[in-house]
C-alpha positions in Angstrom: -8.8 -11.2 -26.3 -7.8 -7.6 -25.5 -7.2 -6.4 -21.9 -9.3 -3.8 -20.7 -7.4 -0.3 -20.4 -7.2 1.0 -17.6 -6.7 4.1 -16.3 -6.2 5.9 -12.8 -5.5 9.7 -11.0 -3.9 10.1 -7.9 -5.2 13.8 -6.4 -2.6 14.5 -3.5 -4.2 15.3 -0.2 -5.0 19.0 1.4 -4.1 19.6 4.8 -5.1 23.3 5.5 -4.5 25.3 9.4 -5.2 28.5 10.6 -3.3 30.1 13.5 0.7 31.1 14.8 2.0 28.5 12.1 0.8 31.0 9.6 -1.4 28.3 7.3 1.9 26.0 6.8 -0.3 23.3 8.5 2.3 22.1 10.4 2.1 20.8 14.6 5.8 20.5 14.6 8.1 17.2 14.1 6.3 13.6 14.5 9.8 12.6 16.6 8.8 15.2 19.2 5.2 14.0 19.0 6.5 10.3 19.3 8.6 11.2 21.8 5.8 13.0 23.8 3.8 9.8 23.3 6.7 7.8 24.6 7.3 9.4 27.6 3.4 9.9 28.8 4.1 13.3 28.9 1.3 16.2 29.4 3.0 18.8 27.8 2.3 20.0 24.5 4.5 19.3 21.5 6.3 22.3 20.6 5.1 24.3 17.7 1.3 22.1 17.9 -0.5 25.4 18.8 -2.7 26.4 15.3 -6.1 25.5 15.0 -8.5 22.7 15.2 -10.8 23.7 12.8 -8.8 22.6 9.7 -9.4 18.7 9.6 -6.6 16.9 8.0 -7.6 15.1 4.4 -6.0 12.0 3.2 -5.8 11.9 -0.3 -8.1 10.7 -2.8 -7.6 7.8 -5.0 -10.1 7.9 -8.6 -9.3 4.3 -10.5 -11.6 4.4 -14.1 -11.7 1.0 -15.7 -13.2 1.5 -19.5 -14.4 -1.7 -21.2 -12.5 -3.3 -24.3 -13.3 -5.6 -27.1 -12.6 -8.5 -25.0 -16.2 -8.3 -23.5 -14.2 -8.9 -20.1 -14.4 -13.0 -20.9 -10.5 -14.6 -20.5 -10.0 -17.4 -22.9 -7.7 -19.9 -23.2 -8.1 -21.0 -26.7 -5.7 -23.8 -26.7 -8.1 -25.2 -23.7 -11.2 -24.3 -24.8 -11.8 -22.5 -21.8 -13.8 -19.4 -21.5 -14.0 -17.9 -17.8 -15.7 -14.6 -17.0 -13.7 -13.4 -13.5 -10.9 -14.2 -12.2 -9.5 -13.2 -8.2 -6.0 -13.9 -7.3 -5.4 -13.7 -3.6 -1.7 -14.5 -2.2 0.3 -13.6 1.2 3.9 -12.0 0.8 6.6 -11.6 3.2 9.2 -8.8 3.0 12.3 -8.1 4.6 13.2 -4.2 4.1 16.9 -2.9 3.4 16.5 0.1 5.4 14.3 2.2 7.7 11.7 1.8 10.7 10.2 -1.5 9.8 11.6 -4.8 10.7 9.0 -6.8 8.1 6.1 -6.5 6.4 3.5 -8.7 6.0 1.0 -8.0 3.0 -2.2 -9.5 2.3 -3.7 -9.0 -1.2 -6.9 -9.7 -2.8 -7.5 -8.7 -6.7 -10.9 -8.0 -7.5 -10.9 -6.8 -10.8 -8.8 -8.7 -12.8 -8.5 -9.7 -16.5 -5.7 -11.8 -19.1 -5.0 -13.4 -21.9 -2.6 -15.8 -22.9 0.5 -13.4 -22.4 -0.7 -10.6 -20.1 -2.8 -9.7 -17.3 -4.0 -6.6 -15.5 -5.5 -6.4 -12.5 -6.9 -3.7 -9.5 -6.0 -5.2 -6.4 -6.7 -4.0 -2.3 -3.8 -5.0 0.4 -3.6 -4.5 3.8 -0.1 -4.7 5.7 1.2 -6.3 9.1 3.9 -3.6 10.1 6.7 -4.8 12.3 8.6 -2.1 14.0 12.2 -2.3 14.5 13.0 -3.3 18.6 14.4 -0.1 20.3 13.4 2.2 17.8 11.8 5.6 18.4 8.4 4.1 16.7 8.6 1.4 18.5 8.7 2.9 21.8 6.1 5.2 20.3 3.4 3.9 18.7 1.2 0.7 18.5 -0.6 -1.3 15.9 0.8 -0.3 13.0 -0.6 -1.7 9.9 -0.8 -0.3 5.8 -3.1 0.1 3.4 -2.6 0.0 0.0 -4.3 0.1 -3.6 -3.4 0.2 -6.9 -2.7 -1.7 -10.4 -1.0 -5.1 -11.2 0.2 -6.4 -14.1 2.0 -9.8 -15.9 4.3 -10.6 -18.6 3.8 -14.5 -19.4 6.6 -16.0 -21.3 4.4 -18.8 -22.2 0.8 -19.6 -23.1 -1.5 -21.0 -20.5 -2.0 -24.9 -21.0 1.6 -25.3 -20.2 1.7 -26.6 -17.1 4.5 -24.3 -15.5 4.3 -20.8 -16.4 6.9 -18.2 -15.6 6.3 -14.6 -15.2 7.5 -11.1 -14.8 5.2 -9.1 -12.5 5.2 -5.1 -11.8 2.7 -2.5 -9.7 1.7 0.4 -8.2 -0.3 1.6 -5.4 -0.8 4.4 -3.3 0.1 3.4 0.2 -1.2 4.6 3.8 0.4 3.9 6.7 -1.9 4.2 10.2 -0.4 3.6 14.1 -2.2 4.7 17.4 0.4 6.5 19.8 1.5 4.3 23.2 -0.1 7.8 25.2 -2.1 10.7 24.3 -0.2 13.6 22.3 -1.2 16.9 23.5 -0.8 20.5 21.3 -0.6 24.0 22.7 -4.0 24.7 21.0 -5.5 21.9 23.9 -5.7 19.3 21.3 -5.5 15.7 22.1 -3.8 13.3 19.4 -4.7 9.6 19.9 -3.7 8.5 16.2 -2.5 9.5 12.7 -1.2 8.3 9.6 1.1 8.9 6.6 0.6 8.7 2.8 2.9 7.2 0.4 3.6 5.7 -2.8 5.1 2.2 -3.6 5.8 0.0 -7.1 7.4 -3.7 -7.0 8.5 -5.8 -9.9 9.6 -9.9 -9.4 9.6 -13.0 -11.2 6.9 -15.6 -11.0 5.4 -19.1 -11.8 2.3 -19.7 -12.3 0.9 -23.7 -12.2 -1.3 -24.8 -14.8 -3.0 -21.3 -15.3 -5.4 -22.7 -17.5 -7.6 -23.9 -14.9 -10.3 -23.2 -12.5 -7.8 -22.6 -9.8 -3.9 -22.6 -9.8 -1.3 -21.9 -7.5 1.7 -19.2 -8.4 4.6 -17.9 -6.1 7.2 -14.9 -6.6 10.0 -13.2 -5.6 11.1 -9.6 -5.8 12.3 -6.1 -4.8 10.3 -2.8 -3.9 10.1 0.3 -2.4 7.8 3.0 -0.5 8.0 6.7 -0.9 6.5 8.8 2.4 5.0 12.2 2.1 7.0 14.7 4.1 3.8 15.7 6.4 1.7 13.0 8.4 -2.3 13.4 8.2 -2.4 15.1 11.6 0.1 17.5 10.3 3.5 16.4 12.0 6.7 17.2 9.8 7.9 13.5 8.8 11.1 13.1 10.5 10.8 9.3 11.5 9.0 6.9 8.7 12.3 7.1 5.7 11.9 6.0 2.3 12.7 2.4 2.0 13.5 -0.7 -0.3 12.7 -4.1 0.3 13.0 -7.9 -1.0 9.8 -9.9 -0.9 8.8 -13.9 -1.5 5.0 -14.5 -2.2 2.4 -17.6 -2.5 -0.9 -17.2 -3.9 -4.3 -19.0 -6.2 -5.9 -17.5 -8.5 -9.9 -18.7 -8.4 -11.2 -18.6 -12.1 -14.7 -18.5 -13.0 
């Protein structure tokens, strides 16, 4: 069976202001507007004073997924086994090496999903339990901090199906954002009043896998492996990103796969 090809753009985000800031789009540092929020203070951030008018965009994600000559059926020939669908779920728990976040706790579904007896490919949706780092500046700062991601998954089988055990190298992709609500109300010079914002980024993963009995209606798999997210340097409200650093990670995982 062939894999459907898929293919996706990434169009990077606009964020557009008018006023003192001279259309850089700026507000100033997000550690002064954490700080602000910290503190409860009244005063506005300094250099916050362009205008409203100019909405911040986050960017646009565009995933095409063009049909092969697979008919979008997985079999397992040495089963006899044809399934149309497939959705693996799974939890994962990561530990980063450096930066703001004390863990991360990602849960993934993949919708779109397709394989044969060596591959798979797959468009999955996560969403991301942020824990802060105690004492930090975010953590003083801001509150419910959680991540969204999307983007594409694939596997390299290094056995076919109707074994029982099957190990696995696993890689992906996604574009990343990264929401919080500040502790207090952040106030610009322009009279603006900043309850929440967000930040953009990028992240890929690859680990090693098992997957158990794969040739059935539903199996069990589990992975380890190491990661990393790449922030934008400007948060959606138009803070310079002074706080959220780049960071790697090690990650454990547990998931099914439902097949249909």
């Amino acid at each position: 069976m062939a894999l459907l090809p898929l293919t996706g753009c990434l169009t990077e985000g606009t964020f557009e202001a008018e006023g003192p800031l001279g259309g850089s789009g700026s507000r100033g540092s997000l550690s002064q507007a954490m700080k602000s929020s910290a503190s409860g203070s009244t005063e506005p951030v300094p250099g916050s004073g362009y205008s409203e008018n100019s909405a911040p965009v986050i960017a646009n994600v565009n995933v095409a997924v063009a049909t092969g000559s697979g008919g979008g059926v997985t079999k397992h020939a040495d089963e006899g086994r044809d399934y149309t669908a497939q959705i693996p779920v799974d939890v994962a728990y990561s530990v980063p090496f450096n930066g703001e976040f004390q863990s991360i706790t990602r849960f993934t579904i993949t919708p779109v999903c397709l394989e044969n007896d060596r591959y798979s490919a797959g468009l999955f949706l996560g969403g991301d339990i942020v824990g802060l780092k105690p004492g930090t500046l975010p953590d003083n700062a801001i509150e419910n901090a959680w991540m969204l991601e999307a983007g594409i998954a694939g596997r390299l089988y290094l056995n076919p199906a109707h074994a029982f055990i099957s190990p696995y190298f696993s890689a992906n992709i996604a574009y990343q954002v990264l929401f919080w609500d500040y502790r207090n109300p952040v106030y610009t010079s322009a009279g603006g009043e900043i309850q929440s914002d967000a930040l953009q980024g990028m992240g890929g993963y690859v680990g090693f896998g098992v997957a158990f009995y794969r040739g059935s209606h539903l199996n069990l798999f589990g992975e380890a492996g190491v990661g990393g997210t790449v922030f934008t340097d400007q948060s959606v409200q138009g803070f310079n990103n002074d706080v959220f650093h780049n960071f790697g990670y090690f990650s454990v995982k547990a998931g099914l796969c439902v097949k249909f």
